[in-house]
LONU-342958 format. One line per field, with one value per residue (C-alpha): x, y, z; residue number from 1; residue in one letter. Coordinates in steps of 0.5 Angstrom, whole numbers, plus 500, padded with zeros to 3 digits. Each point is the difference from the previous one (the first is absolute). Layout:
BEGIN
X: c(X|...);
Y: c(Y|...);
Z: c(Z|...);
resi: c(NUM|...);
resn: c(A|...);
END
This chain:
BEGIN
X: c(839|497|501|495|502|497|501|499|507|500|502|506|499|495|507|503|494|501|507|501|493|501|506|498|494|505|502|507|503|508|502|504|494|499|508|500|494|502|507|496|499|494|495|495|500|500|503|508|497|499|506|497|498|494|497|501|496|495|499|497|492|497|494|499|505|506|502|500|504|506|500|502|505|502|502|504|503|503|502|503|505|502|502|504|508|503|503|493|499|508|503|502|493|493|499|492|499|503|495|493|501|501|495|494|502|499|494|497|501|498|504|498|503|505|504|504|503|502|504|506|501|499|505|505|499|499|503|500|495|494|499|503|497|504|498|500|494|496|502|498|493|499|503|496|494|499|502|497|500|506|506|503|499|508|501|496|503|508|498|496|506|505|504|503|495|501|495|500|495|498|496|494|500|502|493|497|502|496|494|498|503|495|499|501|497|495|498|502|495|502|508|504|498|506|505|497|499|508|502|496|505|505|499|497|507|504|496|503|507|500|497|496|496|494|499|494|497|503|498|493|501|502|493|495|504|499|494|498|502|496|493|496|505|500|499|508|500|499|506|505|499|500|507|503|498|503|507|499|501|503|495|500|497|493|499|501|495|495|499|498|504|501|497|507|503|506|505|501|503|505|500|495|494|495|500|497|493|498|492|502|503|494|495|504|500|493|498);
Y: c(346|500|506|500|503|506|500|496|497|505|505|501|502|493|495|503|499|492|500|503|499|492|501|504|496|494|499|496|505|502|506|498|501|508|501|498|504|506|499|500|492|496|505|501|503|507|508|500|508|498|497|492|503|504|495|495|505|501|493|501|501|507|497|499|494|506|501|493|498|506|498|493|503|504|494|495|507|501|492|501|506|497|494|503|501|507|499|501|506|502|503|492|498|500|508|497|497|504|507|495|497|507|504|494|501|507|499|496|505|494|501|494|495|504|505|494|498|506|504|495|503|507|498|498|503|497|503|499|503|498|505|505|500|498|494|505|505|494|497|507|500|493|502|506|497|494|503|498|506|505|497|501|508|500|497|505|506|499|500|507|502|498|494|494|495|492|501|507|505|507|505|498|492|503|503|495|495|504|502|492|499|499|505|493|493|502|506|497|503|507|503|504|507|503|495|502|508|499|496|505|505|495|500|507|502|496|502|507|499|496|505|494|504|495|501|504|493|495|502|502|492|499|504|496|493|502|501|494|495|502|504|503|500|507|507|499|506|503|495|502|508|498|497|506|504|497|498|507|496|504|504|496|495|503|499|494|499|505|497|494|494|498|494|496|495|503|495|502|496|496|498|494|503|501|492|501|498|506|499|494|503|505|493|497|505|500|493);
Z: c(213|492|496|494|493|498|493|493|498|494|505|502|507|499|498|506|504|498|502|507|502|501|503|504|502|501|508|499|494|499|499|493|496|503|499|492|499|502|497|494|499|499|499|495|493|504|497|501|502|507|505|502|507|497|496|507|503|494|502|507|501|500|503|507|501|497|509|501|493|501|507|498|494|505|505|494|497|508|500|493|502|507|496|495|502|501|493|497|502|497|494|499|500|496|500|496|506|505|497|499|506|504|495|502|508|498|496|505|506|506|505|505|494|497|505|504|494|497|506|500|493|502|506|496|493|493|494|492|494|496|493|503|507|506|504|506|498|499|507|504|496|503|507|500|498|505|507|505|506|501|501|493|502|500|495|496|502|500|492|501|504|493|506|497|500|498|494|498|498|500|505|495|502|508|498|497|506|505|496|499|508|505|505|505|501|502|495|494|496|500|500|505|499|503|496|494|502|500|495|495|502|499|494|498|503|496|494|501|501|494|496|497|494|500|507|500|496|504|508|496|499|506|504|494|503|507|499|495|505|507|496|505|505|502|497|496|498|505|503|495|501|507|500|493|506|506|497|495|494|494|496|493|504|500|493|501|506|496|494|496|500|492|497|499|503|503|502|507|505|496|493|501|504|495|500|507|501|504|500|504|506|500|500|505|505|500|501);
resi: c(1|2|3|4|5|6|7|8|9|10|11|12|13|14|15|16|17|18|19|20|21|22|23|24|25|26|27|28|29|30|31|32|33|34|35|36|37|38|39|40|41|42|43|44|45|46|47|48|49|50|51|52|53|54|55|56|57|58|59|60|61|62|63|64|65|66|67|68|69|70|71|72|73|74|75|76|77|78|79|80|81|82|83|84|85|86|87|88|89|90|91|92|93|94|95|96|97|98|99|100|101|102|103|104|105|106|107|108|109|110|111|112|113|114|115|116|117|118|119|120|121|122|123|124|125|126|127|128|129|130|131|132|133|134|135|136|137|138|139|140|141|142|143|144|145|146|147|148|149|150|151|152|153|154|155|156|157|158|159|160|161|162|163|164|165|166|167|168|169|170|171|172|173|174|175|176|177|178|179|180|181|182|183|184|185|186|187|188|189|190|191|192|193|194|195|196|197|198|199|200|201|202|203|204|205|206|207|208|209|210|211|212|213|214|215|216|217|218|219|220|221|222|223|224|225|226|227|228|229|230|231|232|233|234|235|236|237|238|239|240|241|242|243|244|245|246|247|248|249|250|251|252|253|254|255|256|257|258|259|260|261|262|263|264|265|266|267|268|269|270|271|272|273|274|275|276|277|278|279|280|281|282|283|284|285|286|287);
resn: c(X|X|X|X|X|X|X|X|X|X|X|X|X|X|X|X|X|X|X|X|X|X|X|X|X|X|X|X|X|X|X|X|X|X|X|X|X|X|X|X|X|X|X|X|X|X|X|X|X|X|X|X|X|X|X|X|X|X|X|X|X|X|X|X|X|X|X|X|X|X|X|X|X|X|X|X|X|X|X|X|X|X|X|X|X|X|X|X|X|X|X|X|X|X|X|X|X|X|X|X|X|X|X|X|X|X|X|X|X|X|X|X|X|X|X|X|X|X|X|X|X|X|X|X|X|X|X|X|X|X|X|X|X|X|X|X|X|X|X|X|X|X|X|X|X|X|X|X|X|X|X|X|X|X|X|X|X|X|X|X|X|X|X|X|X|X|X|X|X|X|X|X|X|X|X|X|X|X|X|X|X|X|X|X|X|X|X|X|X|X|X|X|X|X|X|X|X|X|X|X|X|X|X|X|X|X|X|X|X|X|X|X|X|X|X|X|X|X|X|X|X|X|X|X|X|X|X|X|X|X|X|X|X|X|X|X|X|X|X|X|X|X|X|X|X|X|X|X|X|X|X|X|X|X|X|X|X|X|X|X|X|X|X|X|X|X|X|X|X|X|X|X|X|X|X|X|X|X|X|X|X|X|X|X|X|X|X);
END
């Protein structure tokens, strides 16, 4: 398929159109191109505010090719992990990399093209870290992001239980794992109600016990992502007093359930969540 350029050559968003759309476009293609540019080589003069992985995907179509053209990123990026060598994905090897290349899987959200590629490191564990952020965050993101049906649901909870695990992570990420995990292959547009009714009081419950101070914020957070990623769903207010009451979650949670959620960007799910593409996952849920 051929991706056309949305945007003049002086935009930034446009030299990046210029450069992965024809690549995209092009039917015999190699993943070293992709691969240098998110570890940051070969790209257009661009801001050293962003990791390479988000300009990559500034380059990609807002029209009605956006689908098409992520689907085929997605595809090249599955083909650019699995070809990588454990190594890659090690505190020996390029942490750059290894992040952009996870953030885009992230990013992407294409479960069809990217989930195959993705559990094997999963399975097996990946370690090292890219400005401060463990390349592990970055791989629960993607592993969350792009799960095809339920089969993960263990996995997700031994993190919401505190057990040992491969790739470590918190209550929080078990919760974030089975908020984007469908209900089944067959129902992947929508979450499994009773999983995530326990994984909240899961993490309501660890909240508690350590006494964490912003608590009240943070599960205020949590109930505006719920509800952010499947709008319309149900009445979530209601779901939420419906579970507080079933599993008698402590009193300090009604004002976080009552009251506005703030205008911030907080930093839930791991350091690295805010560069999740949200709206993405509402859009493709509704497609």
């Amino acid at each position: 398929m051929n991706f056309d350029v949305e945007y003049s050559e002086a935009d930034p968003d446009g030299a990046m159109q210029r450069l992965v759309l024809p690549w995209l476009s092009k039917d015999h293609w190699s993943t070293k191109d992709l691969l240098g540019w998110i570890a940051g080589r070969g790209l257009p003069p661009v801001s050293g505010d962003e990791e390479p992985y988000v300009w990559i995907l500034q380059g990609l179509p807002l029209g009605a090719q956006r689908h098409a053209a992520e689907r085929e990123l997605a595809g090249r990026l599955a083909a650019s992990i699995s070809e990588l060598s454990v190594t890659a994905f090690s505190s020996q090897g390029d942490s750059k990399l290894s992040f952009g290349l996870l953030m885009t899987a992230a990013s992407l959200g294409c479960p069809e093209e990217l989930s195959a590629a993705l559990r094997p490191l999963f399975e097996r564990g990946v370690s090292g870290e890219w400005n401060g952020i463990p390349i592990s965050d970055a791989l629960v993101l993607a592993v969350a992001g792009n799960q095809l049906d339920n089969t993960l649901l263990i996995h997700w909870k031994r993190y919401l239980l505190g057990e040992t695990t491969p790739v470590p992570g918190s209550p929080e990420d078990g919760l974030l794992g089975i908020l984007l995990m469908p209900a089944s292959a067959e129902a992947r547009d929508r979450p499994s109600l009773e999983a995530l009714q326990d994984a909240l009081t899961c993490v309501v419950r660890w909240f508690d016990s350590a006494g964490e101070p912003d608590r009240v914020d943070r599960l205020r957070a949590l109930s505006s992502k719920v509800e952010a990623t499947y709008p319309g769903l149900k009445h979530w207010a209601s779901f939420f007093a419906e579970v507080a009451d079933r599993d008698r979650w402590p009193s300090w949670t009604r004002a976080a359930l009552n009251g506005p959620a703030k205008d911030t960007q907080q930093k839930i799910f791991g350091r690295s969540a805010e560069k999740i593409y949200w709206p993405r996952y509402v859009e493709k849920r509704a497609e």
